[in-house]
VEXDREN-2710 file (C-alpha; in Angstrom, 1 decimal):
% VEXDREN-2710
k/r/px/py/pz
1/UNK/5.5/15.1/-43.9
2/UNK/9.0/14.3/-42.6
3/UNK/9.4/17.1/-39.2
4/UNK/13.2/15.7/-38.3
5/UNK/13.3/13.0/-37.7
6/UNK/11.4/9.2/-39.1
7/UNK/10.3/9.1/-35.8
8/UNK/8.4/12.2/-36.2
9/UNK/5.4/13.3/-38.5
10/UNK/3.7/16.5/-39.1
11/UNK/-0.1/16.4/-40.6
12/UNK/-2.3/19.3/-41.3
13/UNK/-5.4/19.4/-38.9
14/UNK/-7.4/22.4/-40.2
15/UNK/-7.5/25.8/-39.2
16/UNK/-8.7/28.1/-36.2
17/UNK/-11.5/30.0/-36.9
18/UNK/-8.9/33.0/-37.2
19/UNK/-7.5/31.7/-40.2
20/UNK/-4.0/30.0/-37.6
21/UNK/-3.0/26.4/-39.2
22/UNK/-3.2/23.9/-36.7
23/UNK/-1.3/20.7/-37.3
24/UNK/-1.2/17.7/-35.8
25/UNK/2.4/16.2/-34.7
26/UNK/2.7/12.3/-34.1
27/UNK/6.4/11.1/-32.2
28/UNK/7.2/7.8/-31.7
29/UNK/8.9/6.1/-28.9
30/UNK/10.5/3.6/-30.8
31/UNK/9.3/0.8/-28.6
32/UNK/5.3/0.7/-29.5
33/UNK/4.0/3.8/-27.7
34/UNK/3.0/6.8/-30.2
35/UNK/1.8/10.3/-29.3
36/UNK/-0.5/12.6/-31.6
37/UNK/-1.0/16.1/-30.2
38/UNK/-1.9/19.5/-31.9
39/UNK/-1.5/23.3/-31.8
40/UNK/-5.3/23.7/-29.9
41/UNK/-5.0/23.5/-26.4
42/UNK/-1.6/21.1/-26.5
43/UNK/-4.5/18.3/-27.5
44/UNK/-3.5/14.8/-27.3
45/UNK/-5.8/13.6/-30.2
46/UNK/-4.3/9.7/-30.1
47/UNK/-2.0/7.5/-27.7
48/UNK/-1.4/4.2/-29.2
49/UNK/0.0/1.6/-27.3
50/UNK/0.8/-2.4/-27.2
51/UNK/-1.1/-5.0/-25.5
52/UNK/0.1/-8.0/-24.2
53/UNK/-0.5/-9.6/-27.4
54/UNK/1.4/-6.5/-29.5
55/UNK/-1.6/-5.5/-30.8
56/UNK/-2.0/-1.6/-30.5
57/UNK/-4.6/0.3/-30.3
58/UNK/-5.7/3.8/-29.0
59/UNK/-5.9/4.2/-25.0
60/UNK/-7.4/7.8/-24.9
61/UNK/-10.9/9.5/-26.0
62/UNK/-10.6/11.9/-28.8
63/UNK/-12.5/13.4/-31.9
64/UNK/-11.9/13.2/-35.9
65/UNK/-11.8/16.9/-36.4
66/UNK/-10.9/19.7/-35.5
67/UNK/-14.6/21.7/-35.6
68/UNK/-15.4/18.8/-33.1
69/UNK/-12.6/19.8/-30.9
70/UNK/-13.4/23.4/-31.4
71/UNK/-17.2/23.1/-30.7
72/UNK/-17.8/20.4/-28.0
73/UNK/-15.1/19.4/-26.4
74/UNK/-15.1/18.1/-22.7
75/UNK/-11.7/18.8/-21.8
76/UNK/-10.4/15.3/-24.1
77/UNK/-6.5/15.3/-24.4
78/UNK/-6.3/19.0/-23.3
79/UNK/-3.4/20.8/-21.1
80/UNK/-5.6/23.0/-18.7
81/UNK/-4.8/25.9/-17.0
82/UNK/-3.8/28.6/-16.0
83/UNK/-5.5/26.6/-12.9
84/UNK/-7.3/23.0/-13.1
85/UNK/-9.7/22.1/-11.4
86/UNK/-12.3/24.2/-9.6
87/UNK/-11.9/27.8/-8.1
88/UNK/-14.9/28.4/-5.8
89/UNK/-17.6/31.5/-6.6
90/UNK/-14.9/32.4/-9.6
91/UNK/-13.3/34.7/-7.0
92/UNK/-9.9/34.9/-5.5
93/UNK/-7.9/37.1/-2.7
94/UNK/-4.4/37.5/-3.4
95/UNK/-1.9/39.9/-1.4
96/UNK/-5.2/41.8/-0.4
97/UNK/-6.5/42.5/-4.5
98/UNK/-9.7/40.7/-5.1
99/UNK/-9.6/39.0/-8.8
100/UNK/-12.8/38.3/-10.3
101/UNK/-12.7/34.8/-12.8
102/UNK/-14.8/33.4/-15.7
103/UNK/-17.4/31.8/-14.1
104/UNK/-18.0/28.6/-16.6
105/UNK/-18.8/25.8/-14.2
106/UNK/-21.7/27.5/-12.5
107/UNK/-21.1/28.8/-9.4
108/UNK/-17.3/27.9/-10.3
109/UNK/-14.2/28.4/-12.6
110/UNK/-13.5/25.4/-13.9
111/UNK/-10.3/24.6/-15.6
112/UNK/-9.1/28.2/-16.1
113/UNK/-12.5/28.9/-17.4
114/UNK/-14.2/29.2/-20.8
115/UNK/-11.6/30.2/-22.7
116/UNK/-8.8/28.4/-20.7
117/UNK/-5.5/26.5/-22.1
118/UNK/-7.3/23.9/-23.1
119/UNK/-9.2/26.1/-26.0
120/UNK/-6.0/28.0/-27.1
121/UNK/-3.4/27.8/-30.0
122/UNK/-0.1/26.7/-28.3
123/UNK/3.0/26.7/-30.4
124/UNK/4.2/23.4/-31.3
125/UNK/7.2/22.5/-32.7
126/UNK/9.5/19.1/-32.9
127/UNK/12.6/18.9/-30.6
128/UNK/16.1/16.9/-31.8
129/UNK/16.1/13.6/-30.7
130/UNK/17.7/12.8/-27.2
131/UNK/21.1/11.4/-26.9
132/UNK/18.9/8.4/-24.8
133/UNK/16.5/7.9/-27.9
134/UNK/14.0/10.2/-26.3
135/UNK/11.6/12.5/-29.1
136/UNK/9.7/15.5/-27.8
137/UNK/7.3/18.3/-28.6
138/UNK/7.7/21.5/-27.4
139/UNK/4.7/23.8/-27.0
140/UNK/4.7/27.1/-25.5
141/UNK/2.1/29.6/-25.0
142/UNK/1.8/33.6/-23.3
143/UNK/-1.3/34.1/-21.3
144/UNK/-1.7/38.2/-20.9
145/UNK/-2.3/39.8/-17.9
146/UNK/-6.2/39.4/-17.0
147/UNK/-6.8/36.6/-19.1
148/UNK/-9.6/35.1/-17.9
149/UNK/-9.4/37.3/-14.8
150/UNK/-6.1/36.1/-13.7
151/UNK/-3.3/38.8/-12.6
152/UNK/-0.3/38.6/-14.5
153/UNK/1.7/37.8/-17.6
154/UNK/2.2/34.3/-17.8
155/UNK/4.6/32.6/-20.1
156/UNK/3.9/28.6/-19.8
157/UNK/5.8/26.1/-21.6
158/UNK/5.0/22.3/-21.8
159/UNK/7.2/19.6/-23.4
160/UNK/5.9/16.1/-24.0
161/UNK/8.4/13.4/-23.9
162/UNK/8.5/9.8/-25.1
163/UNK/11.4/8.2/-23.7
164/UNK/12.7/4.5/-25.7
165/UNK/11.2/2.3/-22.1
166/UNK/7.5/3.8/-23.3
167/UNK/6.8/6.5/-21.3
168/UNK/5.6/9.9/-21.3
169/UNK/6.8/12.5/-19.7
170/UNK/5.0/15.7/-19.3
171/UNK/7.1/18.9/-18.2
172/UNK/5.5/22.4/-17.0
173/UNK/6.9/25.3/-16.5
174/UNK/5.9/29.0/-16.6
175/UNK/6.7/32.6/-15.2
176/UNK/4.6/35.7/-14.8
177/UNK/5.6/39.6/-14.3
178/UNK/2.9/39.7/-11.4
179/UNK/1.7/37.3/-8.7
180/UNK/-0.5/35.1/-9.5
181/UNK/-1.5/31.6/-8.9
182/UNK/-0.8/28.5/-11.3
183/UNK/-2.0/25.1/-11.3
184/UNK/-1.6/23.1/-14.6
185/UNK/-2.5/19.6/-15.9
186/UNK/-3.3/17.4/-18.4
187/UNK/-7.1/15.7/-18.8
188/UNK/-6.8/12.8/-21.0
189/UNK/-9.5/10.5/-20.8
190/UNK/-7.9/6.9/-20.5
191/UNK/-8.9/3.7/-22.2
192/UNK/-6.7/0.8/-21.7
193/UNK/-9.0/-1.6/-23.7
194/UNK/-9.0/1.0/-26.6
195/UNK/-12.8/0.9/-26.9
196/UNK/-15.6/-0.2/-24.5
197/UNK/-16.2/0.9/-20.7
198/UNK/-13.2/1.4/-18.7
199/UNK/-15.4/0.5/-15.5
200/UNK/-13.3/-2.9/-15.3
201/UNK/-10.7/-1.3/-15.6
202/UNK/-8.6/-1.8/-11.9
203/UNK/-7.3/1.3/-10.2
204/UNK/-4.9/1.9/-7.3
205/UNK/-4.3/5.5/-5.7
206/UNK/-1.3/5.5/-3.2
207/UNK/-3.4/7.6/-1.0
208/UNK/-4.7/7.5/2.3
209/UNK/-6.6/10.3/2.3
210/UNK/-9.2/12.3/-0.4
211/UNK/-10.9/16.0/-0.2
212/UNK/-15.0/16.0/0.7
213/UNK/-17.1/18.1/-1.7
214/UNK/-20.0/20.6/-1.3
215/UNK/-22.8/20.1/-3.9
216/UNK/-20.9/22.3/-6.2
217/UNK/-18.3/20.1/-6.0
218/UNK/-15.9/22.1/-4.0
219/UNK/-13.7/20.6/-1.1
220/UNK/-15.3/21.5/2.1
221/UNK/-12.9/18.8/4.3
222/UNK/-10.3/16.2/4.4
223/UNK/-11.5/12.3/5.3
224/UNK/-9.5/9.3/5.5
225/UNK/-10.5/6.6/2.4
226/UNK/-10.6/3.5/4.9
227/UNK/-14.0/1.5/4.5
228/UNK/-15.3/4.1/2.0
229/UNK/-15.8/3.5/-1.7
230/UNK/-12.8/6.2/-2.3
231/UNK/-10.4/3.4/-0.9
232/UNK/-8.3/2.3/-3.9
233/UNK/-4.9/1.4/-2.2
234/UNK/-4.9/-1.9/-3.4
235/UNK/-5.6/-2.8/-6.7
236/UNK/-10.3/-2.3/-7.2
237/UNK/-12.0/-2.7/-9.9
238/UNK/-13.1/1.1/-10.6
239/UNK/-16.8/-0.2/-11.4
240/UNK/-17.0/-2.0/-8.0
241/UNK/-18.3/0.9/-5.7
242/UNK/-19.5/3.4/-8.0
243/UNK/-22.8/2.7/-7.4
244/UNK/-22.6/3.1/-3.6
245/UNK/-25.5/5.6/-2.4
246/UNK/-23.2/7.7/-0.2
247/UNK/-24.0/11.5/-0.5
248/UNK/-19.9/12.5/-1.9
249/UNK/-20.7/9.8/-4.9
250/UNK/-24.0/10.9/-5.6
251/UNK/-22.8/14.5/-5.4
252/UNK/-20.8/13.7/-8.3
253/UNK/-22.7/11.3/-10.1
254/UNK/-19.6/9.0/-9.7
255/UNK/-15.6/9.5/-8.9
256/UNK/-15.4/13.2/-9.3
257/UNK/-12.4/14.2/-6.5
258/UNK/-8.9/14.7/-5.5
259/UNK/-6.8/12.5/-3.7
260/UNK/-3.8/13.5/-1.2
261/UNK/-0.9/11.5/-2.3
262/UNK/1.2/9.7/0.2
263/UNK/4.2/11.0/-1.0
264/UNK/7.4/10.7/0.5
265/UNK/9.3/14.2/-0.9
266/UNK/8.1/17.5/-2.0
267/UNK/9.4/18.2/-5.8
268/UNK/10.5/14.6/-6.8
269/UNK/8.8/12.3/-8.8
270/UNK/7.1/9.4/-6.8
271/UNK/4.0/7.0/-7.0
272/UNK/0.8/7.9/-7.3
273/UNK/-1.1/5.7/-9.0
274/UNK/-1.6/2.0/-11.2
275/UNK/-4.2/1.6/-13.9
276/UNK/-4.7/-1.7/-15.2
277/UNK/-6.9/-3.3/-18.1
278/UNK/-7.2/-7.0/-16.8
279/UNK/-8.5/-8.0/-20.4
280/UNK/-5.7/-6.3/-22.7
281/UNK/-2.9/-6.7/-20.1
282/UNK/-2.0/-2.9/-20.6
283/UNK/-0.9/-0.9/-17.4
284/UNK/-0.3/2.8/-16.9
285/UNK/1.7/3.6/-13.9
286/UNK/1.8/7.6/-13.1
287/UNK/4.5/9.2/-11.4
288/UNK/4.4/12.6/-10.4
289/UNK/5.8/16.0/-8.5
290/UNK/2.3/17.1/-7.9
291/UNK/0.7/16.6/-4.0
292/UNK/-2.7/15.6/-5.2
293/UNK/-4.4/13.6/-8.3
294/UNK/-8.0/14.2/-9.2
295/UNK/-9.7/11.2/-10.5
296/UNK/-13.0/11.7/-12.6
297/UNK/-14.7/8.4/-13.9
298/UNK/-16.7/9.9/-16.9
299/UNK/-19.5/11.0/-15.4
300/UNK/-20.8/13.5/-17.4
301/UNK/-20.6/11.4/-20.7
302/UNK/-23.9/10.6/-22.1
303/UNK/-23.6/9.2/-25.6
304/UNK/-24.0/12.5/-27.2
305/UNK/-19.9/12.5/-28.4
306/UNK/-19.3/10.5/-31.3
307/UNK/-15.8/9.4/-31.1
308/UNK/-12.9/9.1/-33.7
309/UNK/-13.5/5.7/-34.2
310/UNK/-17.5/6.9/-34.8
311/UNK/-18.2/5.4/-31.2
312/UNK/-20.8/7.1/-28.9
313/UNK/-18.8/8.4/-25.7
314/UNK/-20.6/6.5/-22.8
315/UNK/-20.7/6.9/-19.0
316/UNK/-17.2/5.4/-18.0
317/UNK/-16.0/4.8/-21.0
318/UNK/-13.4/6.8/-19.9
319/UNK/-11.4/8.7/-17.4
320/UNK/-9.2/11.4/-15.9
321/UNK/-6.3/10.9/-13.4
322/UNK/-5.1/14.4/-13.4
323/UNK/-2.1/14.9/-11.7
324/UNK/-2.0/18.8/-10.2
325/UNK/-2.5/20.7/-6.5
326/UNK/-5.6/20.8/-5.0
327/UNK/-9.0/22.1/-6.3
328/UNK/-9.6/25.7/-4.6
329/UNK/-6.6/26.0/-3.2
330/UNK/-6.0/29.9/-3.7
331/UNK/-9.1/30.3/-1.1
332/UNK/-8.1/27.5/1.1
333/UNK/-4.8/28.5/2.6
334/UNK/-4.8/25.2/4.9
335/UNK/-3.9/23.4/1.0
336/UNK/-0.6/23.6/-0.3
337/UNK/-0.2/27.1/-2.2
338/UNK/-0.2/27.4/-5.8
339/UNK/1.5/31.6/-5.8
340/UNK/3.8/32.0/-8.4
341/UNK/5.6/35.1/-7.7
342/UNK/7.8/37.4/-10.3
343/UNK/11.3/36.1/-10.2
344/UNK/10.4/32.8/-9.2
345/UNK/9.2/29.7/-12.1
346/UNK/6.4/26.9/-11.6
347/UNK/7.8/23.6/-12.3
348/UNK/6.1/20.4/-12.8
349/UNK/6.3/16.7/-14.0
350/UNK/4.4/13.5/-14.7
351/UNK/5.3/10.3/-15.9
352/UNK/2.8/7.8/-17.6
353/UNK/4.9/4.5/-18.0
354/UNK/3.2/2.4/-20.2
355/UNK/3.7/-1.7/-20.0
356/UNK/2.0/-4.9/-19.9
357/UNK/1.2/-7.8/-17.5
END
């Protein structure tokens, strides 16, 4: 079904077990980059992209359905929130309260917790297309004061862009009535070879520097990355060290932690980090506002996903470079703060630029 535009579809994709119609929207860039994305938890359900042959092909993990989505979902394509990452003990001080979270990641709030963004019906509508060529879904979404323990009513909207020299662009914003803290991201699962183990894939982080974790994966210090397997300022094959039997690796059961960008200014976009698939010739190259990008190699994937292709979901056969602050932060006041205060918005933005070499 036409939605506005021929460079725009709209497909139904089931319903929420509350009877809500979720839909899937597809936007094209016009230059060989397509998006797929629907109303539950802002989902990116396809990215199809050229290689250096033209042939396209997906480059992120995803599911069939919707009941798949719905009942086992590890966080594939999702916009999570209202805070990424990890919050240690599910507990936060803020202005002397005491907030209590959804412990889902035990000890740990993970991701906002069981019932964060990533499991909710967004809005999700079309925009016009840009006077540059640019298409864009719009997706918007209240959180009520206590969801999920958090203080606050929090109005969050997230716009995905695809902009005519094949990128995406990813756009946060949100305001809440009370203070709060916010920390939002997206955790797609990359594939550059569309298929296969992404363990060959080669990775560079423009970072220096990485947060230590505890055994509940919480950061517990800051270490340089020089002559450890977390140094990926030039161009390493991701596969390379992951083995390595140092304790923050086998903590994780791979890559599991979040890098301190090198960056040069607060609240511009800059570089933070080059994926490359030397077999397809496809490269990602992320650009970002955020101070910090948590990179998870699929460790937790054991075969037990069936993919949309039918595919059993594999250790590193994909993984996360999720653009955000740091994990914890609202209990670390050392880390760059993540209040939102009434009166004031949260603003963020990524860029994915896809190409080939």
């Amino acid at each position: 079904m036409a939605a506005g535009s021929e460079r725009v579809s709209r497909r139904s994709f089931g319903r929420m077990p509350d009877g809500r119609a979720v839909d899937e929207y597809t936007i094209d860039s016009g230059g060989g980059l397509r998006l797929s994305a629907i109303n539950l938890g802002g989902i990116v359900t396809a990215l199809h992209c050229p290689d250096r042959h033209g042939n396209s092909a997906n480059v992120v993990l995803g599911f069939a359905t919707l009941d798949d989505y719905l009942q086992r979902n590890p966080h594939f394509g999702t916009i999570v929130g209202r805070y990424a990452n990890r919050i240690a003990g599910g507990r936060f001080v803020l202005d002397g309260e005491a907030h209590r979270l959804d412990v889902n990641d035990s000890p740990n709030s993970l991701h906002g917790g069981k019932h964060g963004f990533g499991t909710r019906w967004w809005s999700l509508n079309p925009l016009p297309p840009a006077p540059d060529g640019s298409v864009a879904l719009e997706l918007t979404l209240t959180s009520e004061d206590g969801d999920q323990g958090y203080p606050g009513r929090l109005e969050a909207t997230v716009r995905y862009t695809l902009t005519p020299m094949n990128e995406w662009r990813i756009d946060y914003r949100a305001t809440s009535d009370r203070p709060t803290v916010v920390n939002l991201s997206h955790h797609d699962y990359f594939n550059l070879a569309g298929g296969g183990s992404a363990l060959d894939h080669e990775l560079t982080i423009h970072a220096s520097r990485f947060t230590t974790i505890d055994e509940s994966l919480i950061p517990n210090g800051i270490a340089g990355v020089e002559n450890t397997p977390f140094d990926f300022r030039r161009p390493t094959r991701i596969g390379e060290r992951i083995r390595e039997g140092v304790p923050q690796l086998l903590r994780a059961r791979g890559y599991d932690h979040n890098w301190i960008l090198d960056r040069e200014a607060k609240g511009e976009l800059f570089a933070a980090a080059r994926l490359a698939d030397p077999a397809s010739g496809r490269v990602l190259d992320i650009e970002t506002t955020e101070p910090a990008l948590q990179f998870y190699s699929g460790n937790f994937l054991d075969a037990s996903l069936l993919g949309s292709g039918g595919q059993a979901y594999r250790q590193g056969d994909g993984l996360c470079l999720e653009t955000q602050h740091f994990p914890d932060s609202p209990n670390q006041p050392e880390f760059p703060a993540t209040v939102l205060r009434p009166g004031r918005a949260y603003t963020s933005s990524t860029v994915h630029r896809f190409s080939t070499g």
